[in-house]
Structure formats: C-alpha cells, structure tokens
C-alpha positions as a printed NumPy array, in Angstrom:
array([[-131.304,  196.479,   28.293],
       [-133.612,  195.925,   31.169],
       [-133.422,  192.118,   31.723],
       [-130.447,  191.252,   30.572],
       [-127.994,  188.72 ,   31.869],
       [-124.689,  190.545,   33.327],
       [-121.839,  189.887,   30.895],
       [-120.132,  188.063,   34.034],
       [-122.907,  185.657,   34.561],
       [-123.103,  185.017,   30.482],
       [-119.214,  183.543,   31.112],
       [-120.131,  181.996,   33.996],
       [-123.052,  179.668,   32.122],
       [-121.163,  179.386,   29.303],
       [-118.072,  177.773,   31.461],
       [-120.22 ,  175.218,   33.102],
       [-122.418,  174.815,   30.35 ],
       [-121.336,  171.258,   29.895],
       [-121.974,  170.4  ,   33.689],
       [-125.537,  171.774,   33.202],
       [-126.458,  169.697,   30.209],
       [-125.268,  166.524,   31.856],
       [-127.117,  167.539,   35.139],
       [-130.48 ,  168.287,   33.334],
       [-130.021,  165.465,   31.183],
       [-129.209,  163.212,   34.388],
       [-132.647,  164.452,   35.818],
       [-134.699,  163.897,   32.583],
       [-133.567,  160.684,   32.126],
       [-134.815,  159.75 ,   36.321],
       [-138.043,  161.744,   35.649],
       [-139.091,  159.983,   32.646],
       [-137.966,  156.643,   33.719],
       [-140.935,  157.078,   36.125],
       [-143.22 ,  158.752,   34.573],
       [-142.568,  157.374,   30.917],
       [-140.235,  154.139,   30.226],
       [-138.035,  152.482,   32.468],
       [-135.944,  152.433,   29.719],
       [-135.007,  156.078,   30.331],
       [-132.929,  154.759,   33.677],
       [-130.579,  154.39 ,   31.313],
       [-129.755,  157.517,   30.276],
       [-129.832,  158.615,   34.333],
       [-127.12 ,  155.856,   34.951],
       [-125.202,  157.404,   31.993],
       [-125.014,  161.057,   33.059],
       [-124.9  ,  159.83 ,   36.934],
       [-120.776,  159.359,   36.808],
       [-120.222,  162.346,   34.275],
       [-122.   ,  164.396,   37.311],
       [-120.023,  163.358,   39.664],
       [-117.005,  163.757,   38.173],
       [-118.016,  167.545,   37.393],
       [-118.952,  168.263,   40.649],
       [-115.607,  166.791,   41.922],
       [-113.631,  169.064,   38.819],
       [-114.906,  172.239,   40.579],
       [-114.272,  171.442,   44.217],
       [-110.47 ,  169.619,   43.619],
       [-108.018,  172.599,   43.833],
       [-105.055,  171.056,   41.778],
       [-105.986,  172.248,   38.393],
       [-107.371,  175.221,   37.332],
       [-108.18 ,  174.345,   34.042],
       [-110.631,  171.311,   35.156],
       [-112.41 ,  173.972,   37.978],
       [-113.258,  176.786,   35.8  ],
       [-114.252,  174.506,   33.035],
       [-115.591,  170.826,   34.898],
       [-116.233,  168.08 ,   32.506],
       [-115.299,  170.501,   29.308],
       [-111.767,  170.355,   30.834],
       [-111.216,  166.757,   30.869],
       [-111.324,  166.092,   26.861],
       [-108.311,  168.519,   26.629],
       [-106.316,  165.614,   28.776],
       [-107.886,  163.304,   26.699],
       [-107.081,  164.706,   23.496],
       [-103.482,  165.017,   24.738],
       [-103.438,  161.269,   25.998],
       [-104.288,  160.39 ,   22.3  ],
       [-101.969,  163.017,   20.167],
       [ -98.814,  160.821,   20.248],
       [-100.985,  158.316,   18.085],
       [-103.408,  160.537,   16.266],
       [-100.135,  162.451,   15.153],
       [ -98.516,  158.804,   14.144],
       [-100.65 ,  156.888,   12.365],
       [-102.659,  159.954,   10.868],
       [-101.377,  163.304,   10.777],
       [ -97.759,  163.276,   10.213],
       [ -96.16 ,  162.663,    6.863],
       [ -93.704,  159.759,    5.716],
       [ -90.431,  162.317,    6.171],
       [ -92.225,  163.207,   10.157],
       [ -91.821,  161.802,   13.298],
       [ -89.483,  162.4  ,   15.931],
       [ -87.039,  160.454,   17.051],
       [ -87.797,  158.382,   13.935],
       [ -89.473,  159.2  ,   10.83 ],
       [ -92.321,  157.163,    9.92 ],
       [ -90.193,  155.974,    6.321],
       [ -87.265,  154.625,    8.614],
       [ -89.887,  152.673,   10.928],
       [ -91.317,  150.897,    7.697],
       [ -88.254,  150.074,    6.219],
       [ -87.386,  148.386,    9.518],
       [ -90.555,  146.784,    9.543],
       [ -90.427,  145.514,    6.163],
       [ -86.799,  143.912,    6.273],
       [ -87.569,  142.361,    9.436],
       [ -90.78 ,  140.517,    8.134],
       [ -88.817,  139.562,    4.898],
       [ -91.304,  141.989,    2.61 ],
       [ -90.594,  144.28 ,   -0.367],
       [ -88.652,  147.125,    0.607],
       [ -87.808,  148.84 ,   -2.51 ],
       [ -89.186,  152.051,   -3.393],
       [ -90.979,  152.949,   -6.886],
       [ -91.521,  156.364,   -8.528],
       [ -88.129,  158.003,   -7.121],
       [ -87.222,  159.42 ,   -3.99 ],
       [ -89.557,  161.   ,   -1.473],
       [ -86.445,  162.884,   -0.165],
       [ -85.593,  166.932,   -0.815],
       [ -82.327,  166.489,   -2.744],
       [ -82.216,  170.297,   -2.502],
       [ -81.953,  170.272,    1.572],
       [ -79.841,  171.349,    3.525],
       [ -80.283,  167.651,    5.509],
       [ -79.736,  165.603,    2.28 ],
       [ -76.824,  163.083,    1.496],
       [ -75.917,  160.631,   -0.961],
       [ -72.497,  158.632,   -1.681],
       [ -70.85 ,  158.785,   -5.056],
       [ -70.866,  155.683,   -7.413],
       [ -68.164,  154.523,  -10.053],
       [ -69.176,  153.737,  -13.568],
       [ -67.106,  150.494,  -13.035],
       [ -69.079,  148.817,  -10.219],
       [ -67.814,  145.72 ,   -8.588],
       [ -69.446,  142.173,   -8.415],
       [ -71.818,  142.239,   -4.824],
       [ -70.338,  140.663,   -2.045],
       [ -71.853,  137.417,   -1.659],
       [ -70.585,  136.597,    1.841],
       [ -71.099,  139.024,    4.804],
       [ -68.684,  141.224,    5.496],
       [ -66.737,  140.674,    9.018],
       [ -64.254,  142.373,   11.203],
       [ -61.132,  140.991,   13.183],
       [ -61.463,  142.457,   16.73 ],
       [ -58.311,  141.817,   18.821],
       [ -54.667,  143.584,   18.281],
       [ -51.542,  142.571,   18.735],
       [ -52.258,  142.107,   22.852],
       [ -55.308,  139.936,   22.668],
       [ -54.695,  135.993,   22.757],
       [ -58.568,  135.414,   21.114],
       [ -59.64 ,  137.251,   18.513],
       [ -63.214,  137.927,   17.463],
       [ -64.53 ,  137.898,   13.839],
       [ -67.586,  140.556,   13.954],
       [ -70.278,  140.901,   11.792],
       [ -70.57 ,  144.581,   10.615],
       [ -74.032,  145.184,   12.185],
       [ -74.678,  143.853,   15.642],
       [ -77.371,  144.638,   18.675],
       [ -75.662,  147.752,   20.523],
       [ -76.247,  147.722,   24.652],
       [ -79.585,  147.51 ,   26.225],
       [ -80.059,  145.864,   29.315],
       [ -82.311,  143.544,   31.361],
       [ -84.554,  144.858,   33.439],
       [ -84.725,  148.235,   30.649],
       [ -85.933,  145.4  ,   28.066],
       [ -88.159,  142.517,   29.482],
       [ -87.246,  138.687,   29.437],
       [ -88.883,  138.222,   26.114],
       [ -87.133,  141.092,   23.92 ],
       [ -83.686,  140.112,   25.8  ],
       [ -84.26 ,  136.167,   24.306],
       [ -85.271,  137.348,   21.119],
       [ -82.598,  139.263,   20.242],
       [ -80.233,  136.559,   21.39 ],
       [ -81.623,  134.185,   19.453],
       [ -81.433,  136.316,   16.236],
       [ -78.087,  137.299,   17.197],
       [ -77.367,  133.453,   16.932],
       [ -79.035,  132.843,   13.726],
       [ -77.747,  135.475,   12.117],
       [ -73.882,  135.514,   13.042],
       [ -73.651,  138.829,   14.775],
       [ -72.753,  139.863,   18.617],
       [ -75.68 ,  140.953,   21.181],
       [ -74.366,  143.35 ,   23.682],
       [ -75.648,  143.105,   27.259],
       [ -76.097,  146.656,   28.491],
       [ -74.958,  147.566,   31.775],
       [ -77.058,  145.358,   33.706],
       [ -75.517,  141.973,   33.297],
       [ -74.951,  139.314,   31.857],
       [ -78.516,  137.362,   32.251],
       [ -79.692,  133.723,   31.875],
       [ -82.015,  135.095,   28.87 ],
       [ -78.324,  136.734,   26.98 ],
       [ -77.632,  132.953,   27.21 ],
       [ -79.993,  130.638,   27.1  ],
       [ -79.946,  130.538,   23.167],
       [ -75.851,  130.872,   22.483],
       [ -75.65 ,  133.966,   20.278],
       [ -72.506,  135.872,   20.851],
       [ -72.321,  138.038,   23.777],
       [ -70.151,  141.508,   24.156],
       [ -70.079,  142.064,   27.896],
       [ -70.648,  145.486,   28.865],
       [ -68.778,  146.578,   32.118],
       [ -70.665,  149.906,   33.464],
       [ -69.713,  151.871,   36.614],
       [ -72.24 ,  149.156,   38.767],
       [ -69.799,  146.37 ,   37.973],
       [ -72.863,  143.923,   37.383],
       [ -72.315,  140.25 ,   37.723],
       [ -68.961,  140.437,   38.58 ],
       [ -69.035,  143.048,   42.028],
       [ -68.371,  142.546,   45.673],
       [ -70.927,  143.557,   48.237],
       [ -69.655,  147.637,   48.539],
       [ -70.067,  147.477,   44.858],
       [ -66.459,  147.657,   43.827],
       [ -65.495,  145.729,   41.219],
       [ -64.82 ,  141.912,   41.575],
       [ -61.639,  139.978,   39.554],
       [ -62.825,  136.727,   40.87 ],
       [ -65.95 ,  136.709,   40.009],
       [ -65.296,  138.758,   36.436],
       [ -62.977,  135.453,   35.663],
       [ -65.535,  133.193,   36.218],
       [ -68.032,  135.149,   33.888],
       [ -65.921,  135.859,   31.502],
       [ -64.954,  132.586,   30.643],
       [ -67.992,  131.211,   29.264],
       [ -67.362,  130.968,   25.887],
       [ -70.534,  133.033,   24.679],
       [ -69.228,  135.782,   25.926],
       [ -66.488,  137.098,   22.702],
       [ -65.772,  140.619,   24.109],
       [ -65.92 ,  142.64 ,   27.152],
       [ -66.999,  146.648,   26.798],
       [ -66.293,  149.051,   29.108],
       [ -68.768,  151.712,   29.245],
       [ -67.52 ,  155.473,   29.762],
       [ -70.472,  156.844,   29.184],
       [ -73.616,  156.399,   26.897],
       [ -75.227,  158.966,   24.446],
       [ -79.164,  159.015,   26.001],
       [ -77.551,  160.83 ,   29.44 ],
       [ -73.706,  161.094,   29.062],
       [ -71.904,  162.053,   32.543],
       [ -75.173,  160.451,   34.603],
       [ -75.214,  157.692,   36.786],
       [ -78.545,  155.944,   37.871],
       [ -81.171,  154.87 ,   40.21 ],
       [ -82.669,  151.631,   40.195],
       [ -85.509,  151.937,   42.981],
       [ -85.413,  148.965,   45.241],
       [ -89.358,  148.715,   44.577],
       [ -88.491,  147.762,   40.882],
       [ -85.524,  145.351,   42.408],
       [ -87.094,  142.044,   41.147],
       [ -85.59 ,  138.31 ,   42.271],
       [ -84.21 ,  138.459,   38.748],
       [ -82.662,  141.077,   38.483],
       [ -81.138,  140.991,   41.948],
       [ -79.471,  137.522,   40.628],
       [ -78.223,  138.901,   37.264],
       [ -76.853,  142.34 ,   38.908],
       [ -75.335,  140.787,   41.891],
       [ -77.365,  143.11 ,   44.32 ],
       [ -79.344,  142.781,   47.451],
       [ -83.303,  142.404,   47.73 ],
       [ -84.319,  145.564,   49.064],
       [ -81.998,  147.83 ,   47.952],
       [ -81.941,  150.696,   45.687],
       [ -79.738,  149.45 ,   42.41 ],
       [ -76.89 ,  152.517,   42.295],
       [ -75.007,  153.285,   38.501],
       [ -72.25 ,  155.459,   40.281],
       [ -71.423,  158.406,   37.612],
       [ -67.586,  157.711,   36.951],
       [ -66.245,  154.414,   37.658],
       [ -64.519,  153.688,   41.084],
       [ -62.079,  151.097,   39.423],
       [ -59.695,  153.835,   38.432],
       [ -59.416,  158.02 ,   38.275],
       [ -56.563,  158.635,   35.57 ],
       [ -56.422,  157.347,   31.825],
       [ -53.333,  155.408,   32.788],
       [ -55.549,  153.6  ,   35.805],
       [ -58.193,  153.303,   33.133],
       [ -55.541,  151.924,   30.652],
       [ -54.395,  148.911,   33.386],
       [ -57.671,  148.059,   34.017],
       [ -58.445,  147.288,   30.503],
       [ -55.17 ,  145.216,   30.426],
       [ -55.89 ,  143.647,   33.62 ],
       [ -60.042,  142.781,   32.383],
       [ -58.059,  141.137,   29.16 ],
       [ -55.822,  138.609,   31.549],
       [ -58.748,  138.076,   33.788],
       [ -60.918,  137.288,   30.36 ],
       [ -57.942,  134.733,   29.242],
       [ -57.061,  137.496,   26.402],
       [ -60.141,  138.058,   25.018],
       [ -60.745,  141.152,   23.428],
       [ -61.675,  144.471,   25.555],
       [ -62.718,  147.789,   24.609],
       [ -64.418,  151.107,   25.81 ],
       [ -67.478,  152.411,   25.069],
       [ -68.277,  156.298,   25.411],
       [ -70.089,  159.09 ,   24.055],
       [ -67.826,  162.097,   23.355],
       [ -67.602,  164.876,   25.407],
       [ -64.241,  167.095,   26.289],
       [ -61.967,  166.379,   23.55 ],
       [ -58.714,  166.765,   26.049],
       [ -60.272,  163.94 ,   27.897],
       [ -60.595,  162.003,   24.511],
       [ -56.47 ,  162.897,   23.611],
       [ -55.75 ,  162.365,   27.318],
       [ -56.836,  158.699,   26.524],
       [ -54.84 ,  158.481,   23.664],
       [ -51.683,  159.611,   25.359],
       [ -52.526,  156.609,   28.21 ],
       [ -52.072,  154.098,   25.241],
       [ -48.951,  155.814,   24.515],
       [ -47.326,  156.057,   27.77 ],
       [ -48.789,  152.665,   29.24 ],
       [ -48.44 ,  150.696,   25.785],
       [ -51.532,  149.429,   26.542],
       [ -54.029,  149.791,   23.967],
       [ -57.826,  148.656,   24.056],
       [ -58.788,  146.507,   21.248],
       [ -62.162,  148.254,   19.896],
       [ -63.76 ,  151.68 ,   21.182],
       [ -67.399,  152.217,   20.644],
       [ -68.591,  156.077,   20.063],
       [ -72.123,  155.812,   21.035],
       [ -73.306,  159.645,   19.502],
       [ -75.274,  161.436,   21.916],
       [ -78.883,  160.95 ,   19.481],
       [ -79.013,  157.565,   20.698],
       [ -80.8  ,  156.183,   23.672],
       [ -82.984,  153.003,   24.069],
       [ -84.314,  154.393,   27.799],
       [ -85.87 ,  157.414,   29.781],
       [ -83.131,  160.865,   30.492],
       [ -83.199,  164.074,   31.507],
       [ -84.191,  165.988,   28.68 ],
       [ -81.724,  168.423,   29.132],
       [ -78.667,  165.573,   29.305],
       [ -80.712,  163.791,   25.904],
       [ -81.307,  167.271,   24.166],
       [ -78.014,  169.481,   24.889],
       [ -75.052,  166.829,   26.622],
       [ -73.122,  164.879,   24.369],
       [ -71.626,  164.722,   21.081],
       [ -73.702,  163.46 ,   18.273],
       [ -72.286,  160.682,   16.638],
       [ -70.46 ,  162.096,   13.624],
       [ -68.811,  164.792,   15.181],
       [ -67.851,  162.1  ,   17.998],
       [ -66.597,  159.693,   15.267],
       [ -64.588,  162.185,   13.629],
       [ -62.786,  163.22 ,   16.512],
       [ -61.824,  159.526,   17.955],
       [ -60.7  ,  159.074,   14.621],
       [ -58.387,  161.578,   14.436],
       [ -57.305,  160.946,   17.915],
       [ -56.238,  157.359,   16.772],
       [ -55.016,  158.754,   13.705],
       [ -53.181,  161.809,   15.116],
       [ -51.612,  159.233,   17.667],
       [ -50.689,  156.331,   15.356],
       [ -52.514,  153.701,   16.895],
       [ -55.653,  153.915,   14.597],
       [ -54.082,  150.277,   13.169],
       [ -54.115,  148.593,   16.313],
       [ -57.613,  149.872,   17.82 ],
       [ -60.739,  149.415,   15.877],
       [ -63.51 ,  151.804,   15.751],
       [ -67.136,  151.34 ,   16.212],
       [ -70.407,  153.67 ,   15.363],
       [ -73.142,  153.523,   17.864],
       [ -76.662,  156.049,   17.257],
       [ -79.546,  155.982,   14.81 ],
       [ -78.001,  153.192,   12.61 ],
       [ -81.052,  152.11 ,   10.6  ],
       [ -80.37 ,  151.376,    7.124],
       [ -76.89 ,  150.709,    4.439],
       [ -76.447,  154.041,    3.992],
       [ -76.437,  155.244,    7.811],
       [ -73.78 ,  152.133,    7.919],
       [ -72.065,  153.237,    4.977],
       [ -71.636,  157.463,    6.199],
       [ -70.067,  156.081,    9.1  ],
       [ -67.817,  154.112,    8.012],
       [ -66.752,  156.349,    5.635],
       [ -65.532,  158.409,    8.649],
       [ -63.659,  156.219,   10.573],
       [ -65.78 ,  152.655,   11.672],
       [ -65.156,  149.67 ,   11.234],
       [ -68.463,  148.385,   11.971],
       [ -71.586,  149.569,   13.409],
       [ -74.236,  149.28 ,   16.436],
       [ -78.123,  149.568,   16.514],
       [ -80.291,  149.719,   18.994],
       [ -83.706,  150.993,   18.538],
       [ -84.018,  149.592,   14.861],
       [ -83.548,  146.008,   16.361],
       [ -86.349,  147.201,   18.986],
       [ -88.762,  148.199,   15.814],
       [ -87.678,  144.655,   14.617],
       [ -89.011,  143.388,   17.547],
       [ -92.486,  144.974,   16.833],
       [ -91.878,  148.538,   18.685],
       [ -94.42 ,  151.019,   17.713],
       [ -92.52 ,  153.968,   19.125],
       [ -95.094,  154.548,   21.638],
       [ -92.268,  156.425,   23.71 ],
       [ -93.673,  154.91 ,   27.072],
       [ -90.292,  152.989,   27.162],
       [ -89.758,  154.479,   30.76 ],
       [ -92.999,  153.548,   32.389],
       [ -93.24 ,  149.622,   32.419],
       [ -96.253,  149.652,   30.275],
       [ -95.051,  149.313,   26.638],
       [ -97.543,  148.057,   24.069],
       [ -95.325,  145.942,   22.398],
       [ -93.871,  144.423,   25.992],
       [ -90.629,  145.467,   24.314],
       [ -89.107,  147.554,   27.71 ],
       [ -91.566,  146.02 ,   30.143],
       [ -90.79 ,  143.213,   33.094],
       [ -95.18 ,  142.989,   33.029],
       [ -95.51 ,  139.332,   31.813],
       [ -99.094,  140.034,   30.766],
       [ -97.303,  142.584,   28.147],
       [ -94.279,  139.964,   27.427],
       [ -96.794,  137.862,   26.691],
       [ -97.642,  139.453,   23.307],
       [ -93.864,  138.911,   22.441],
       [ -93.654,  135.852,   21.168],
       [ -89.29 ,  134.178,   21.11 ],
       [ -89.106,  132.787,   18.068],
       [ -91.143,  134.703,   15.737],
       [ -89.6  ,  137.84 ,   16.772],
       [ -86.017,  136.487,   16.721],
       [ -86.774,  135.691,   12.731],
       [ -87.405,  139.317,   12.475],
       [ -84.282,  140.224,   14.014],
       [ -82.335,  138.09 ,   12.202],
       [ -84.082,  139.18 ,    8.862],
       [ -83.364,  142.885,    9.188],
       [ -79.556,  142.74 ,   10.253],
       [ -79.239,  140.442,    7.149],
       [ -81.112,  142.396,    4.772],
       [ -79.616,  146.04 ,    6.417],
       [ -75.909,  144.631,    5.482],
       [ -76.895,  142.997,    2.259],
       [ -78.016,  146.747,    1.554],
       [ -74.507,  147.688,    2.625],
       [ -73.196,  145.274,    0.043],
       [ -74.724,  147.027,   -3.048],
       [ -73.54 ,  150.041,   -1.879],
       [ -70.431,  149.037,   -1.479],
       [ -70.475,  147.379,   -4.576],
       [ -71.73 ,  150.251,   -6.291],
       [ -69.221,  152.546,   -5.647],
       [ -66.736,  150.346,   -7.082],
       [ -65.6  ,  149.113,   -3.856],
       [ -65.147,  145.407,   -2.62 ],
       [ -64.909,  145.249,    1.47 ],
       [ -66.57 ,  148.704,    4.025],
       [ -63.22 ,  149.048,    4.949],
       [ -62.681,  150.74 ,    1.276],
       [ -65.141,  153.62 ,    2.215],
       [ -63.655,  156.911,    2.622],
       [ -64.937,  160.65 ,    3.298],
       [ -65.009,  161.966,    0.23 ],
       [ -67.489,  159.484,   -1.169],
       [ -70.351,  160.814,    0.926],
       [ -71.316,  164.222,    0.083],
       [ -73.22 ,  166.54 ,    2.045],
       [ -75.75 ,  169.886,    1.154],
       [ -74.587,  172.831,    2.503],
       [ -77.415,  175.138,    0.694],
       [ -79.794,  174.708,   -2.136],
       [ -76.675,  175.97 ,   -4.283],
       [ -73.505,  174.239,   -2.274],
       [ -72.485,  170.85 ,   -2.277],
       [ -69.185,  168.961,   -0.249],
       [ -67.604,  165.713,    0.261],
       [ -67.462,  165.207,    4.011],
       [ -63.403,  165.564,    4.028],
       [ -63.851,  169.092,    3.157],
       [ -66.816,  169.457,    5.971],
       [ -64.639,  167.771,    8.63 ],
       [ -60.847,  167.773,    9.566],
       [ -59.317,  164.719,    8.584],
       [ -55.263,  164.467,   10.628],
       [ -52.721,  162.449,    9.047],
       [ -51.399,  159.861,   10.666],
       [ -49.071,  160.751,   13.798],
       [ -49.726,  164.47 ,   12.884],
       [ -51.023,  164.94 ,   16.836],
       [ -47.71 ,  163.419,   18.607],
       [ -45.062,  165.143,   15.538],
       [ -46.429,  168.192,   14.568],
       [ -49.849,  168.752,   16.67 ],
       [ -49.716,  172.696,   15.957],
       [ -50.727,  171.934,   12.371],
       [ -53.785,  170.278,   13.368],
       [ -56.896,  171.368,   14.659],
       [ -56.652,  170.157,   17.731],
       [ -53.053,  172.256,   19.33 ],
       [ -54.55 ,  173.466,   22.248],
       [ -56.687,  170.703,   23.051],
       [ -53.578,  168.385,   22.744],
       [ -51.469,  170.253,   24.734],
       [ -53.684,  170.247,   28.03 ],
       [ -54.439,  166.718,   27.734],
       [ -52.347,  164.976,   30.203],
       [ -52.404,  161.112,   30.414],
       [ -52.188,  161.08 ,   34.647],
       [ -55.413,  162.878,   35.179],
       [ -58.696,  163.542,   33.018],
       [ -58.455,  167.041,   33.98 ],
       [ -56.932,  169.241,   31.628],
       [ -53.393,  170.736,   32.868],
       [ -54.631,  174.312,   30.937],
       [ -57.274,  176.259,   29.792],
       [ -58.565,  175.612,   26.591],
       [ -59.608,  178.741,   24.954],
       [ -60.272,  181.947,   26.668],
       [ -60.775,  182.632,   30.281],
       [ -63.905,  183.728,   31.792],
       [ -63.852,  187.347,   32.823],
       [ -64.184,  187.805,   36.674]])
C-alpha cells in the first residue's frame, strides 16, 4: 500500500520505541518548562539520565541484547537481579527452594527464636513420593530423655577424652564468616554444651574469646601452626593445641562443597587479621594446596595423626573427608591395620554440603553425598573391625531430629551442621555468600554489614536451635522405643521406592558384618575394591572394574 512503512523500519521503531518515548518526553518536559510551568523541569531532569543511558546502550558493543533494545533491555537485568527474592518470599511454595526449602528455613528460624514449631492439620509432605521417609515407632515408647545425649570421643590411644554433644557447629572459617558470626557461634557453642569447629582457616581470637569448645581443623594450609614455606609446624601446633578450649583436632581430607580442590585466597582480601590467625604474610596470595604435603601414603597419613595426638598431649584427633574412591577409603582402613594406629573420630562431610562459593561442576557432580558416604565408612570400619575404636560423624544438610536420626541410623555417632546454624544466625539464603556483601553480614569481613549482627542476641539463637533440634531427637528416640541414638539402626528408617514400594534402609544399602572385609571380603560388596586398596600408596595397585578400550 502506497505509504506504508517497510516491515524493516516497523521493527526498527518498535525496538527503540522506549528510547523515543523517553527522548520526546525529555523534550516536552524542557519545552513546557519554558513556555508553561517551571514545574515541568522536572520531568526533563527525569528523562535526562534515562537518555543518556539509552544512547550509551546502543553505542557500547558488549551486549547485544541492551543495543538492539536500549533502555527496554535493562529491566530484563533488573528483573533477573530481583528473581532470587521475588521467587523466595513470593513465588515458590513451602516444599521449594533450592538448596533449602522454605519449611526447613522456618523451622530453623523458629527453634532458634524459641517460637512454636509444631505443625497443625497434618503433614504438608507427599507420603506417596518417591523422596519421602519416616522411622518406625514401637507401641511401647520409652520415657524422653531428660538430659542431652553425649558421646565419648577418644579410644584406647587418646590420654583426654572428649564428651560431645550430639549436634555441634561443623567447619566454617574466619575470613569465609565475618568476626561477628565467628563470636556468635562460639558463644552459643558455650552456652549450650556443644563443640564449634574452626574451619580451615585457624584458630582465631573470635573462636576464643568466649570459651566454647573448639575442634581444631587442620587443612592442607596448616593455619596457625605453619612455618614460612607453608609446611606444617610441630612447634608451633604444640603451643596451640594446648589451650584447653581447644578438645579435638580434625584433619581435613577433603570437604563436600569442592572435594579434591585446593584454594586461593587473593592477597587483596589478605586482611591484618587474617594474616595473624593464618600465620601468612601481608601481601601474599593465601594458598589451600590440594593434597596435604605432610604425608603421601595412608601409613604417612596414619603417623601423622599419631604424631598431632603426642604433640596435642593425647587429645583426641580425627579426619575429616568427603568420600570419593572407595579403594582410597579401604586403603585407609588397612593403614590402621598395619600401623595400629587408629584416629579417634572421622567426619564424612557428604558432598550436598558447603557453607562457601565452588565450581559448580566440583558442588554439582564431585563427591559422595552424605548417605552413600556414611554407608561406605561404615562398612569400612565394620568390614575392618575397628568400627569400636573409631567413632563416626555425619556432616551435610543436618537440619532437624529426623535428618539426625537417618544418620545415625546408618552408622554416626553424632552429627554436624553448618548452614542451619548460619539460618540461626539470621541468614536469609541470599546465596551472595561468595561476594563479601551478605545481607545478614553472616559471610562478610564489611563491618558496616557485621554491624547488623548483633553477639549476644544471635548466640541465644544458636544456642536455642541446637537445644531444641536434639530435644527433637529425644522424642524420636523415645518414640521408637529406644533410650540413647546409639540404639538407632537401619531398618527403623524406611524409604519410598515408588508410589507402590516401600524398604527399610538395610535392604536399600549393604550393611558388612563385622571383620567380613579382612576374613572373607569376596562375600561383600566391596571384593574388588578391597583388593586394590593398598595401605603404602592411595593409588590403587589394580583396576577396578573394566578397562577402557584403546
């Protein structure tokens, strides 16, 4: 039709349709202001910066989106800025939310300000999937416990002995958490009789400043207690480790946000502080090696736990790690057997957890989770017959009785949290852990954000939900017709297989009998993976499984 637009030049208005609006409007506001109201000058100084920043979307080459469509572009970056928290607090349901549902955040929330937490009208859960659990109860419940429950840490090798409660504050460092959140959860550790572990990055004046009990974690860094090439230090381990705050020393293997990783502390982010606490230089870049430089076989490994407990005056020492090859896991075990060395505790943090920023693919695909990671260190204690002398701890989305209760059920003796005591500390799950500005000034060194984290009010919270969370535990316990965790086994937790299948976790998993692995290991699960364990190197001395083709 004679006089119409070209279909090109229709797009072409349409795309900077926005960018004409604001122009014209920009203009009519200065054009009235003098012929009309000065009042209009207000809409010109409006439009004015909205102008310029179109005119800059369609000459800046670095996104495409923002040049074919200037100004109109920009609320799509908005919109995404906002979605973590329009998807939080308004679109997703109670049973949504990733990494934690919105029903586990409130019932962290509500134990650690002391409010109601029960639930009326019935479950909210699908008892028909595939996802759902429950535990079995007897129709001759016991009396509730009306003490909390503790563990004896220490075998047969360790001089001092540590009672622990059966929840405590699993590792997260200083530096990862600010000055505030590290004090906090000290002090709630102390009022509430459990153990605060220190993360990787030392052993800080803010771990101590209150006197809760401190497990010392020992990571590849050596921090607090390393020379200047960063190898590890006896001396000035000895002199740490004798404070008496300090109940237990943890080496860590590996952790479950980025197992097999090291990591980068830029020297930028170095502060005075941390510099003290680490034992590092000003200046520097802060270097987690990957594997520890300490030792290279299981038997090395297996001294330098014995050596850490006469350095500590016999307190007791364990390992942390996150499951990975299970030949490396038996190759352990056989260190304990051939050294007679064993390591008091072993913490299996499960490859879900994760208090700081990874790789996604290391946080999404590397790892064990923590069940499957339980089960297996169980049976390798088991299989081995040492399960008596080492106790077992579950690290990884602990947040409630019954996440306590599956895993002990499976093997632990007592179990580790970390985010939940970071929700009782007021985290919102904002998931900007990583970038210094958290909301909450949780995992933030900014004091303006520490500010809003206020030492003893939080530390009530903390305290609140560890006791509440075991209390919890107690009825349970109690209603299964059991008197102590310890009494949990697999086949009170049942799992849903399909709308139409149900099983008790011992016929899910494989459960060994004791020394099954060192008398008869062909009749377990485990043969090959046994076999090419070897205790004098983590490699394994044969293939397990089938070859690749060349």
């Amino acid at each position: 039709m004679s006089g119409a637009l070209e279909p090109g030049t229709v797009l072409w208005l349409r795309r900077y349709s926005a960018f004409f609006a604001v122009a014209a409007l920009a203009l009519l506001g200065l054009i009235l202001s003098f012929t009309s109201h000065q009042a209009w000058l207000w809409l010109f100084c409006a439009m004015v910066p909205l102008v310029v920043i179109g005119v800059f979307d369609m000459v800046q080459s670095h996104h495409s989106l923002l040049r074919n469509y200037p100004l109109i572009g920009s609320v799509r970056w908005l919109f995404e800025a906002l979605r973590p928290y329009l998807r939080q607090y308004i679109v997703e349901g109670d049973q949504e939310g990733r990494p934690y549902p919105r029903s586990d955040r409130s019932l962290i929330y509500a134990r650690s300000k002391g409010e109601e937490d029960r639930q009326p009208f019935g479950t909210e859960l699908n008892t028909y999937s595939s996802e759902y659990e429950w535990m079995t109860h007897s129709l001759a419940p016991m009396p509730v416990a009306k003490e909390p429950f503790r563990v004896t840490v220490g075998g047969p090798q360790c001089a001092k002995p540590y009672s622990a409660a059966v929840l405590n504050i699993s590792a997260m460092s200083f530096g990862s958490l600010g000055r505030n959140a590290i004090e906090a959860l000290n002090l709630g550790a102390k009022q509430g009789g459990f153990y605060h572990d220190t993360g990787e990055g030392g052993l800080s004046p803010y771990h101590r400043i209150h006197g809760g009990d401190i497990v010392w974690e020992l990571g590849s860094g050596y921090f607090g207690c390393r020379n200047r090439d960063g190898s590890f230090s006896p001396e000035r381990f000895a002199e740490r480790a004798a404070d008496d705050q300090v109940k237990m020393i943890e080496i860590k293997l590996s952790q479950g946000a980025k197992p097999g990783h090291g990591g980068v502390l830029p020297a930028a982010k170095v502060t005075p502080e941390i510099a003290e606490t680490r034992g590092i230089a000003m200046g520097e870049d802060c270097i987690s090696p990957s594997r520890h430089p300490a030792f290279n076989t299981p038997v090395e490994m297996m001294e330098f736990v014995g050596r850490l407990r006469e350095l500590s005056g016999g307190k007791p020492v364990g390992l942390k790690l996150c499951v990975g090859h299970p030949s490396e896991t038996f190759a352990i075990v056989k260190a304990m057997l051939a050294t007679g060395i064993r390591p008091d505790f072993v913490v299996v943090d499960g490859s879900e957890g994760g208090t700081g920023a990874a790789p996604r693919e290391l946080a999404d695909h590397v790892g064990m989770p923590l069940r499957e990671g339980l089960v297996l260190m169980r049976n390798a204690l088991v299989g081995a017959g040492l399960r008596g002398e080492v106790r077992l701890a579950a690290s990884g989305k602990v947040t409630s009785g019954f996440s306590m209760a599956a895993n002990m059920a499976i093997g632990a003796d007592w179990c580790n949290a970390a985010r939940a005591f970071m929700f009782s500390l007021g985290c919102v799950q904002s998931l900007r852990c990583h970038t210094g500005h958290c909301p909450t000034g949780v995992t933030t060194n900014d004091p303006h954000l520490q500010r809003g984290l206020v030492v003893p009010d939080k530390a009530h919270r903390v305290a609140h939900f560890q006791r509440q969370t075991v209390e919890a535990l107690s009825e349970l316990v109690a209603a299964a017709g059991l008197v102590h965790p310890s009494d949990l086994l697999p086949h009170h937790v049942w799992h849903r297989v399909s709308p139409i299948e149900v099983r008790p976790l011992d016929r899910l998993y494989p459960f060994v009998a004791p020394f099954s692995l060192v008398e008869a290991p062909d009749e377990t699960p485990y043969a090959m993976e046994w076999l090419a364990a070897s205790a004098d190197s983590f490699t394994p001395r044969m293939d397990v499984g089938p070859r690749r083709a060349a």
